[in-house]
Biopython code that builds the backbone (N, CA, C, O; Angstrom):
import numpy as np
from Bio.PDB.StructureBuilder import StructureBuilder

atoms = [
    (1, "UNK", "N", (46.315, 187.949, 139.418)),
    (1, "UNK", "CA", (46.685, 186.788, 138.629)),
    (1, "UNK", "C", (47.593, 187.193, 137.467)),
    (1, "UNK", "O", (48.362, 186.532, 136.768)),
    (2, "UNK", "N", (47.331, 188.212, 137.479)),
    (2, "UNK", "CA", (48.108, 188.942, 135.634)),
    (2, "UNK", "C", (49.945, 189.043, 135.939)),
    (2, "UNK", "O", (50.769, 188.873, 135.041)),
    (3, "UNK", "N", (50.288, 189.341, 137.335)),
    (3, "UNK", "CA", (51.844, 189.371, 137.609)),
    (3, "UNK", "C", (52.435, 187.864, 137.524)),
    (3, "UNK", "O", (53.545, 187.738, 137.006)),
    (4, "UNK", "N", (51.761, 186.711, 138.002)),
    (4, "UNK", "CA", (51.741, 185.578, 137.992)),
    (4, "UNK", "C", (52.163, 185.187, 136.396)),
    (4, "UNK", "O", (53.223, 184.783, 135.918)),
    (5, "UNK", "N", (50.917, 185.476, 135.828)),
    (5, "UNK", "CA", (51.386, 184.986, 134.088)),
    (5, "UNK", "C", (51.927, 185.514, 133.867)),
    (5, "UNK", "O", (51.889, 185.251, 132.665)),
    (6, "UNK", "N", (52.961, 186.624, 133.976)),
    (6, "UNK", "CA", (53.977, 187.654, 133.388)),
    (6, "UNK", "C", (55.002, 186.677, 133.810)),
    (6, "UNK", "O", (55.813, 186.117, 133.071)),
    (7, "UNK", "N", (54.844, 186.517, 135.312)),
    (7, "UNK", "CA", (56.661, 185.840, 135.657)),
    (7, "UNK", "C", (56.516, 184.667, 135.292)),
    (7, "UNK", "O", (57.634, 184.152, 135.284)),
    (8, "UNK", "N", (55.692, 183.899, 134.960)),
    (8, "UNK", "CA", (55.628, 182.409, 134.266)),
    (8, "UNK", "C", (56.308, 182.232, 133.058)),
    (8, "UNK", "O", (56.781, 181.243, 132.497)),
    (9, "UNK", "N", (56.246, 183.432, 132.787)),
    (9, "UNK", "CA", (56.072, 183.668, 130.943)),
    (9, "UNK", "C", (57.874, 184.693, 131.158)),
    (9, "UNK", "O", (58.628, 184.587, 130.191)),
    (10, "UNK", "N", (58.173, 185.206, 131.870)),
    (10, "UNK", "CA", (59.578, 185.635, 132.184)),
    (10, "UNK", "C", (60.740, 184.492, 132.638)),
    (10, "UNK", "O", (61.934, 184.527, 132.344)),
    (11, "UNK", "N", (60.256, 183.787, 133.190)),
    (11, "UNK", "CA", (61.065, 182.544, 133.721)),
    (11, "UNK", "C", (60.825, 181.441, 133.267)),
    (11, "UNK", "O", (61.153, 180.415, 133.864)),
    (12, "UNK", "N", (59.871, 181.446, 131.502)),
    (12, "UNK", "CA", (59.876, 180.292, 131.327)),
    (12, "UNK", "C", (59.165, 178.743, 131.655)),
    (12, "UNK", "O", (59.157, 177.654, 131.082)),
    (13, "UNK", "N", (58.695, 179.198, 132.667)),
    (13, "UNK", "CA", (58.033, 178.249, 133.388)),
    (13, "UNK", "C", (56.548, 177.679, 132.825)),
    (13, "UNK", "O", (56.032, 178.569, 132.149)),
    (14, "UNK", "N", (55.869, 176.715, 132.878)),
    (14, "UNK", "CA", (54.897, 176.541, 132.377)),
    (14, "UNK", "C", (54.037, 177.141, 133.235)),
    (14, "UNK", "O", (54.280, 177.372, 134.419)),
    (15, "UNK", "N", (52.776, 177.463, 132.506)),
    (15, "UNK", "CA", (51.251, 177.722, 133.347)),
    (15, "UNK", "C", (50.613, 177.102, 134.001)),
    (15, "UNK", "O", (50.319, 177.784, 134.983)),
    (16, "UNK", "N", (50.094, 175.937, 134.069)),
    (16, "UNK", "CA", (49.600, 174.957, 134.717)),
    (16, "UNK", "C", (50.243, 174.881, 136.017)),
    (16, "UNK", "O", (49.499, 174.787, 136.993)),
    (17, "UNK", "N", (51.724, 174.911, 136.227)),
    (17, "UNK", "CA", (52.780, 174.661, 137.126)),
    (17, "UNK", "C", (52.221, 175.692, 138.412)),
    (17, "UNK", "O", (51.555, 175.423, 139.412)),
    (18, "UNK", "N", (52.865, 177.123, 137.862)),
    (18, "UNK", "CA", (52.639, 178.280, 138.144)),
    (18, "UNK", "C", (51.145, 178.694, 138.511)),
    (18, "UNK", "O", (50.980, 179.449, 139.469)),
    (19, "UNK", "N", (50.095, 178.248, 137.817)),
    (19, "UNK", "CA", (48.470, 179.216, 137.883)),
    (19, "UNK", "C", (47.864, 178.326, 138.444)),
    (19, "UNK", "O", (47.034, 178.707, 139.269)),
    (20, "UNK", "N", (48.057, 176.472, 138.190)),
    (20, "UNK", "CA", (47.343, 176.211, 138.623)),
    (20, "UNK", "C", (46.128, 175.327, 137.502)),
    (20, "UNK", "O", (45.252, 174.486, 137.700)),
    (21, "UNK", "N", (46.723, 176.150, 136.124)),
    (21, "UNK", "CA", (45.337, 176.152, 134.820)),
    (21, "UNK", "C", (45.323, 174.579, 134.939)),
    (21, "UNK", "O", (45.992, 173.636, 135.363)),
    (22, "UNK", "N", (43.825, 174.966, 134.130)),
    (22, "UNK", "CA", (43.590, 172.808, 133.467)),
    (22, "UNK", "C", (44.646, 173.124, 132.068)),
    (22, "UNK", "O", (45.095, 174.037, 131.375)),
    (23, "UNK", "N", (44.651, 171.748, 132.234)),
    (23, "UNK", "CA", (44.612, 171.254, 131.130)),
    (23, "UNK", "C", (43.728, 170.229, 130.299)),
    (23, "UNK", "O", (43.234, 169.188, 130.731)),
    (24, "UNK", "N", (43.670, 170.556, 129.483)),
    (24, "UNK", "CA", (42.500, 169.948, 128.509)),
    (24, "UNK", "C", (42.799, 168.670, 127.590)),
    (24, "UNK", "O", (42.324, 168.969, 126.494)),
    (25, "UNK", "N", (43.257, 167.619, 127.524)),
    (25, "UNK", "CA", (43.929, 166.924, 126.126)),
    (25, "UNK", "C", (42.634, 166.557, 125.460)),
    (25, "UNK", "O", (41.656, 166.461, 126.201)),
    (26, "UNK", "N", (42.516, 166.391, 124.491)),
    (26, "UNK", "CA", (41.580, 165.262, 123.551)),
    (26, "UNK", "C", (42.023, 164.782, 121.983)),
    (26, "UNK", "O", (42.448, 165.124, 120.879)),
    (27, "UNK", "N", (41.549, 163.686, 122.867)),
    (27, "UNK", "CA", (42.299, 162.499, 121.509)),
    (27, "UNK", "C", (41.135, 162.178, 120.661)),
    (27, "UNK", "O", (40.110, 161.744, 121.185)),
    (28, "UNK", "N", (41.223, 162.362, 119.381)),
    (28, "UNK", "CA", (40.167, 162.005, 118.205)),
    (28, "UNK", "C", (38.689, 162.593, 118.771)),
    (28, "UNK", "O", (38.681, 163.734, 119.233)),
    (29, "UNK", "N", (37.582, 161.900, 118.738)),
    (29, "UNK", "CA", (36.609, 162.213, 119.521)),
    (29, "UNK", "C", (36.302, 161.720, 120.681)),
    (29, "UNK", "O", (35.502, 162.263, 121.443)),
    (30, "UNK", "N", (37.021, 160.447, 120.968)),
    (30, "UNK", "CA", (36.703, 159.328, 121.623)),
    (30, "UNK", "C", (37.728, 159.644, 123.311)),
    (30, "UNK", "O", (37.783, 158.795, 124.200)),
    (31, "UNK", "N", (38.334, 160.834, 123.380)),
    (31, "UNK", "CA", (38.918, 160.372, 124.803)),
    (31, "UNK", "C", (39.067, 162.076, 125.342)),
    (31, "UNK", "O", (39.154, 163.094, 124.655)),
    (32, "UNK", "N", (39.059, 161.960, 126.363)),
    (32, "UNK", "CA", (39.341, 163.928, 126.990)),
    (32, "UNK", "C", (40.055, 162.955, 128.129)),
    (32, "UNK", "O", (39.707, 161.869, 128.594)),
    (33, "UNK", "N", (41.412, 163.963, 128.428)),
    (33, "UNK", "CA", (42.182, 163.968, 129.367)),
    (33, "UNK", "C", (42.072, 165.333, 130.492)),
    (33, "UNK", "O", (41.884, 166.248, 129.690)),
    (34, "UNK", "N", (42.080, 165.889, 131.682)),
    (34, "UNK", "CA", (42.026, 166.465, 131.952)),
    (34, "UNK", "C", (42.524, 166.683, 133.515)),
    (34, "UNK", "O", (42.208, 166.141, 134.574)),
    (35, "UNK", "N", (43.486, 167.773, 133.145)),
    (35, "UNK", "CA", (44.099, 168.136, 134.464)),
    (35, "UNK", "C", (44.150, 169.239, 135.693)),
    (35, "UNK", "O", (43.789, 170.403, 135.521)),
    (36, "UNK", "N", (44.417, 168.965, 136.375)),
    (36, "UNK", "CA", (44.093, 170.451, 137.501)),
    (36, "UNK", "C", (42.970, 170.754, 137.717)),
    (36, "UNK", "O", (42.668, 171.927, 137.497)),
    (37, "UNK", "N", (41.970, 169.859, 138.205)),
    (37, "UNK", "CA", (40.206, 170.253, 137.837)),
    (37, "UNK", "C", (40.585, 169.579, 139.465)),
    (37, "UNK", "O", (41.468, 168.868, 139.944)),
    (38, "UNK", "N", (39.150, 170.387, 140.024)),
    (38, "UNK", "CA", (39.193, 170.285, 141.763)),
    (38, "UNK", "C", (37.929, 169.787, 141.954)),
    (38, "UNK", "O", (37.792, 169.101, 142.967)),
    (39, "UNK", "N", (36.967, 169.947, 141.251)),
    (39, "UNK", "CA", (35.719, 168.976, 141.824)),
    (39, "UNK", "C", (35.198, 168.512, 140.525)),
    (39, "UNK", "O", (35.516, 169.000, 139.441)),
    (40, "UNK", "N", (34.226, 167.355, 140.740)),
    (40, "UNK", "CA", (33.327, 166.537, 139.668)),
    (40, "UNK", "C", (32.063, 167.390, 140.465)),
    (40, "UNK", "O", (31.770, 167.336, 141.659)),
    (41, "UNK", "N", (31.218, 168.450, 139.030)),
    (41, "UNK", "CA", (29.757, 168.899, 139.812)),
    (41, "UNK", "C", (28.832, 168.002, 139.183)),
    (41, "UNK", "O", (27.980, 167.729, 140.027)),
    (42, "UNK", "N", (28.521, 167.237, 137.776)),
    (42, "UNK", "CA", (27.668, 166.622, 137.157)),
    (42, "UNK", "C", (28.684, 165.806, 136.538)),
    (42, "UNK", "O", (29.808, 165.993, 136.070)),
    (43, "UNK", "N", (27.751, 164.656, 136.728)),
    (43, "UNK", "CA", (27.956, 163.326, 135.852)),
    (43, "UNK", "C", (27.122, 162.542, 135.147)),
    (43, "UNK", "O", (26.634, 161.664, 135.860)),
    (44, "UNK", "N", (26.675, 162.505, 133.735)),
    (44, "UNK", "CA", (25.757, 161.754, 133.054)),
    (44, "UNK", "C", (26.227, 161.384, 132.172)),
    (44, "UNK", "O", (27.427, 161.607, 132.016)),
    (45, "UNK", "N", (25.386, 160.547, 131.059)),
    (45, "UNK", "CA", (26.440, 160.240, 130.163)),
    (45, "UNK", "C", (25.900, 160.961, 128.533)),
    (45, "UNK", "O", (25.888, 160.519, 127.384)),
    (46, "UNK", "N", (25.612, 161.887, 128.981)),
    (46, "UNK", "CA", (26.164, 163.124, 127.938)),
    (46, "UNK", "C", (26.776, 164.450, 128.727)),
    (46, "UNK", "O", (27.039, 165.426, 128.025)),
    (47, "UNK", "N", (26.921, 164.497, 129.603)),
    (47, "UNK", "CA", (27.094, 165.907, 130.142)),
    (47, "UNK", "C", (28.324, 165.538, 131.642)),
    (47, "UNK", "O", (27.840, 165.077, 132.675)),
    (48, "UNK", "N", (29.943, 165.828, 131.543)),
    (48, "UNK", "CA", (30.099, 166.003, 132.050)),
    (48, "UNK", "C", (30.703, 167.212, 132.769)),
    (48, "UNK", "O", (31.621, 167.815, 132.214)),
    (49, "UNK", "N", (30.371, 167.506, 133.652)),
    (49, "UNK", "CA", (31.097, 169.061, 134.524)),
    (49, "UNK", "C", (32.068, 169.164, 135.550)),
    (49, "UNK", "O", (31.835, 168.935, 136.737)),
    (50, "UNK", "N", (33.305, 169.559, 135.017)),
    (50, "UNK", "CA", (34.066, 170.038, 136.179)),
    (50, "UNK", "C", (34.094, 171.372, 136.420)),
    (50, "UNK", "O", (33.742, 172.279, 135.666)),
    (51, "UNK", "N", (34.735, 171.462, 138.012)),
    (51, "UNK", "CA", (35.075, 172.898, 138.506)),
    (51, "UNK", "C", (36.582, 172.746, 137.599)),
    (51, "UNK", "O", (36.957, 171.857, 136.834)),
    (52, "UNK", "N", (37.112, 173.767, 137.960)),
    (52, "UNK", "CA", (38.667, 174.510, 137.676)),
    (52, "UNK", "C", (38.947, 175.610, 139.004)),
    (52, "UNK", "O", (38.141, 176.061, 139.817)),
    (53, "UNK", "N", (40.130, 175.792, 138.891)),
    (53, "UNK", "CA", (40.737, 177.230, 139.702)),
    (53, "UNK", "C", (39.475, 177.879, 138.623)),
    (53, "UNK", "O", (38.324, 177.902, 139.057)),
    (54, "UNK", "N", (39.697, 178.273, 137.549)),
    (54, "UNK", "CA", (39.299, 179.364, 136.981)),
    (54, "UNK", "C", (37.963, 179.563, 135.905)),
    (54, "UNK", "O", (37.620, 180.699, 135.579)),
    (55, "UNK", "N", (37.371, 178.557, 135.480)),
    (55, "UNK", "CA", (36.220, 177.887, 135.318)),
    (55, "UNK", "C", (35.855, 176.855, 135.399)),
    (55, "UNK", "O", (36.510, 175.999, 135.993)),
    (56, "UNK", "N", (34.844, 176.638, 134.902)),
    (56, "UNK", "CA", (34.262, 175.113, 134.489)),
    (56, "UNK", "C", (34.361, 174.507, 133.128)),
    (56, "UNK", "O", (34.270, 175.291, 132.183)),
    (57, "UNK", "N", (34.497, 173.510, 132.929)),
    (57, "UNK", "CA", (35.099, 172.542, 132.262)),
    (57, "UNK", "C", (33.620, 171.111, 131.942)),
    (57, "UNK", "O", (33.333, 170.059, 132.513)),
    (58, "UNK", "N", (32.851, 172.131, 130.335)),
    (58, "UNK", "CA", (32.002, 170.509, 130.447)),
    (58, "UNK", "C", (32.086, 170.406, 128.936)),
    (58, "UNK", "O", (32.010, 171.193, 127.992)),
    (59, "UNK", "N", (32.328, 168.728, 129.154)),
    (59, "UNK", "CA", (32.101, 167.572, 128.558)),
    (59, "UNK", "C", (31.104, 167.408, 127.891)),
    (59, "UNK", "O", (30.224, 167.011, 128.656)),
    (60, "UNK", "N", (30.552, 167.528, 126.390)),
    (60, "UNK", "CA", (29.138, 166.894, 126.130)),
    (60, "UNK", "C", (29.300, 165.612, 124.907)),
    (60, "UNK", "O", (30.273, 165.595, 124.152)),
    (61, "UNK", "N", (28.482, 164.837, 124.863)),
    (61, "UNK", "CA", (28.070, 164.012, 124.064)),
    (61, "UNK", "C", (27.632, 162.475, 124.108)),
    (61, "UNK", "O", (26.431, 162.559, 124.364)),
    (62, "UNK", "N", (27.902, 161.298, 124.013)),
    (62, "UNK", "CA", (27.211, 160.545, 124.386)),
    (62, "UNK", "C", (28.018, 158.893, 124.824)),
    (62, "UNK", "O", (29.164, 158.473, 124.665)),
    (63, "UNK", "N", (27.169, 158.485, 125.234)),
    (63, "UNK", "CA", (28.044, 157.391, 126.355)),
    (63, "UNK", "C", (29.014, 157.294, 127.068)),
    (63, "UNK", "O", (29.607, 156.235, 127.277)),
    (64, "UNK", "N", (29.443, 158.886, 127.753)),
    (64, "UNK", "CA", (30.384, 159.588, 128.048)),
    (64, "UNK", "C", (30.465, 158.088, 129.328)),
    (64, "UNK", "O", (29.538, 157.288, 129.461)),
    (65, "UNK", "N", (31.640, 158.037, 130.034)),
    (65, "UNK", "CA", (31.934, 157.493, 131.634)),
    (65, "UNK", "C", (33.451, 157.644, 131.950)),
    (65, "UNK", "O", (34.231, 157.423, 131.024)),
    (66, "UNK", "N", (33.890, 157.960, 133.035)),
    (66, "UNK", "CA", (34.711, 157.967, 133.651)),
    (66, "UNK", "C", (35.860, 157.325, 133.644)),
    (66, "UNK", "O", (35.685, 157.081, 134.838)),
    (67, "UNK", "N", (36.898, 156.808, 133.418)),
    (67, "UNK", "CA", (37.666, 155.304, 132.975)),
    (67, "UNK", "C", (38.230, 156.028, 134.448)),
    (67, "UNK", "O", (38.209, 155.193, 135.352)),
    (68, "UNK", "N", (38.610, 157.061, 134.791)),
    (68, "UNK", "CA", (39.751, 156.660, 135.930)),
    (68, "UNK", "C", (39.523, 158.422, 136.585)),
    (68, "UNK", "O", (38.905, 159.391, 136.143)),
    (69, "UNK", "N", (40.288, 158.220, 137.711)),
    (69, "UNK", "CA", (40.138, 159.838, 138.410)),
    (69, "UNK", "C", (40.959, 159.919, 139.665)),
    (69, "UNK", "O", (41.251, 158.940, 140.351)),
    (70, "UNK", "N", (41.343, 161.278, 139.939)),
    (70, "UNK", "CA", (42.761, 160.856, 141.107)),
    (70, "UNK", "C", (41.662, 162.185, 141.552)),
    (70, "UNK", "O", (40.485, 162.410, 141.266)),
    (71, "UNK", "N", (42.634, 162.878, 142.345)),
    (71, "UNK", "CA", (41.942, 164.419, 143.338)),
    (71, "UNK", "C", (42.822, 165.608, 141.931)),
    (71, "UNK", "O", (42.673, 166.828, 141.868)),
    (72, "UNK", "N", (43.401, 165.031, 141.295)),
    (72, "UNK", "CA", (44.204, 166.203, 140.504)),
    (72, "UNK", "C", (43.682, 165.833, 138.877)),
    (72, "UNK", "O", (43.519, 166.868, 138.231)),
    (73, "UNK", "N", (43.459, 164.869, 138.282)),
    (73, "UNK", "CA", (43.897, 164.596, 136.911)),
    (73, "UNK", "C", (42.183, 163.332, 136.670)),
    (73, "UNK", "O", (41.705, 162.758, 137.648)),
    (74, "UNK", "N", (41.714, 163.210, 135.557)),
    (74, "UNK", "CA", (40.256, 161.960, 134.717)),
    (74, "UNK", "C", (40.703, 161.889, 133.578)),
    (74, "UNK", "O", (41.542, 162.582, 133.003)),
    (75, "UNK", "N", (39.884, 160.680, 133.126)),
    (75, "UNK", "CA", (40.094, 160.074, 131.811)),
    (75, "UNK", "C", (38.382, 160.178, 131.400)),
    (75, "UNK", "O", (37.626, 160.000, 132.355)),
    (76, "UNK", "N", (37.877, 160.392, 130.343)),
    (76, "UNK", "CA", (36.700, 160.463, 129.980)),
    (76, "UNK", "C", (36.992, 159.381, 128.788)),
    (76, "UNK", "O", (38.207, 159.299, 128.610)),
    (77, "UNK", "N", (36.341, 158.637, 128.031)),
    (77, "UNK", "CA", (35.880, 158.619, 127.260)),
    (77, "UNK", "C", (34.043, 158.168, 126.738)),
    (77, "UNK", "O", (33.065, 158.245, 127.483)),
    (78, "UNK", "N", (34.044, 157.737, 125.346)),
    (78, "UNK", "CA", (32.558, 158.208, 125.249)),
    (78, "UNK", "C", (32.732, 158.735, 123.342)),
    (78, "UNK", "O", (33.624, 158.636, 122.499)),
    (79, "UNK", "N", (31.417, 159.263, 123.374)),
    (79, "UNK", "CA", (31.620, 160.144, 121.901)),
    (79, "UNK", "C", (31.199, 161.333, 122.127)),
    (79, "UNK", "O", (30.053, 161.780, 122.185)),
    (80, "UNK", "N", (32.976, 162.185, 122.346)),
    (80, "UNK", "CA", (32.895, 163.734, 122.753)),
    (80, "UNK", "C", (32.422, 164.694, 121.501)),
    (80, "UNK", "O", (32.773, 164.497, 120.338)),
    (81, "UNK", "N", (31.769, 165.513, 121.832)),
    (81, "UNK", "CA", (30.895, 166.065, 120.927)),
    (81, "UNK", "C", (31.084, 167.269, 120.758)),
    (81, "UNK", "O", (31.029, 167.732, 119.619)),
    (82, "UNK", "N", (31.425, 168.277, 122.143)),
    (82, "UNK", "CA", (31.785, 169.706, 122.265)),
    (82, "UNK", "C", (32.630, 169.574, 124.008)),
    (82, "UNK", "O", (32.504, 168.927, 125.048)),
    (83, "UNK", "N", (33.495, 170.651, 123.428)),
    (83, "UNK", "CA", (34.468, 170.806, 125.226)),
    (83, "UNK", "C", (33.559, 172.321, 125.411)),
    (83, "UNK", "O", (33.423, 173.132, 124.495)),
    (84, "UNK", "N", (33.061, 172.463, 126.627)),
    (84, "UNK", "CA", (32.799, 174.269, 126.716)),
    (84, "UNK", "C", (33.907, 174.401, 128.178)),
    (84, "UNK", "O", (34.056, 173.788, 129.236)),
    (85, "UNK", "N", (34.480, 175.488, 127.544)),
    (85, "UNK", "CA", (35.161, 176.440, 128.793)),
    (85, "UNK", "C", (33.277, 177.220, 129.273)),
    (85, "UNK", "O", (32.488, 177.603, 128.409)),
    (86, "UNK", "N", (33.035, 177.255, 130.564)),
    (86, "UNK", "CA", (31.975, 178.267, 131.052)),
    (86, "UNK", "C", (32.650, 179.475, 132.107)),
    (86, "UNK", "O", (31.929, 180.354, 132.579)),
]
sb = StructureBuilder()
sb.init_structure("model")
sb.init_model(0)
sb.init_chain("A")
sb.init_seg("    ")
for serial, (resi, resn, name, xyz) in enumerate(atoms, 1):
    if name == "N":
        sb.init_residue(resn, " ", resi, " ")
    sb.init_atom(name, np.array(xyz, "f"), 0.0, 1.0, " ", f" {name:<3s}", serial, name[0])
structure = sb.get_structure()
C-alpha cells in the first residue's frame, strides 16, 4: 500500500481516488458524511459501524439514523458525540 501513497502523492492525485480511503465529513455535531465505506456492520441509535478498505468507522451518540445511503457514500445525522477510527 506504501508505493500507492507515494505515487498518489507524486502525481498529485488525491487518496481516496487512488487507495480507496473514507472519507469522513462532519458538520457541527449534528451531521457525519461518509465516503468509500463498503458495509453497514451495526446500526442503533447511538452506535453506528462501518467497514472501510482499511478500518472501521463508528459513529457514537444519540438519536443517530440514517437520512440516505448508496453502496459507496451515508448521511448520518443525530447528536454525534465521538467519530472512532478502530
Amino acid at each position: 500500500m506504501k508505493w500507492k501513497e507515494e505515487l498518489a502523492q507524486q502525481m498529485n492525485l488525491p487518496k481516496d481516488l487512488m487507495l480507496g480511503a473514507a472519507i469522513v465529513t462532519i458538520t457541527g455535531n449534528q451531521e457525519a458524511y461518509v465516503e468509500n465505506y463498503m458495509s453497514l456492520i451495526e446500526y442503533t441509535q447511538e452506535l453506528i459501524r462501518l467497514q472501510t478498505r482499511d478500518c472501521r468507522v463508528e459513529i457514537h451518540g444519540s438519536c443517530l439514523f440514517i437520512v440516505y445511503f448508496t453502496t459507496a457514500e451515508m448521511k448520518v445525522s443525530g447528536q454525534i458525540r465521538e467519530v472512532k477510527y478502530c
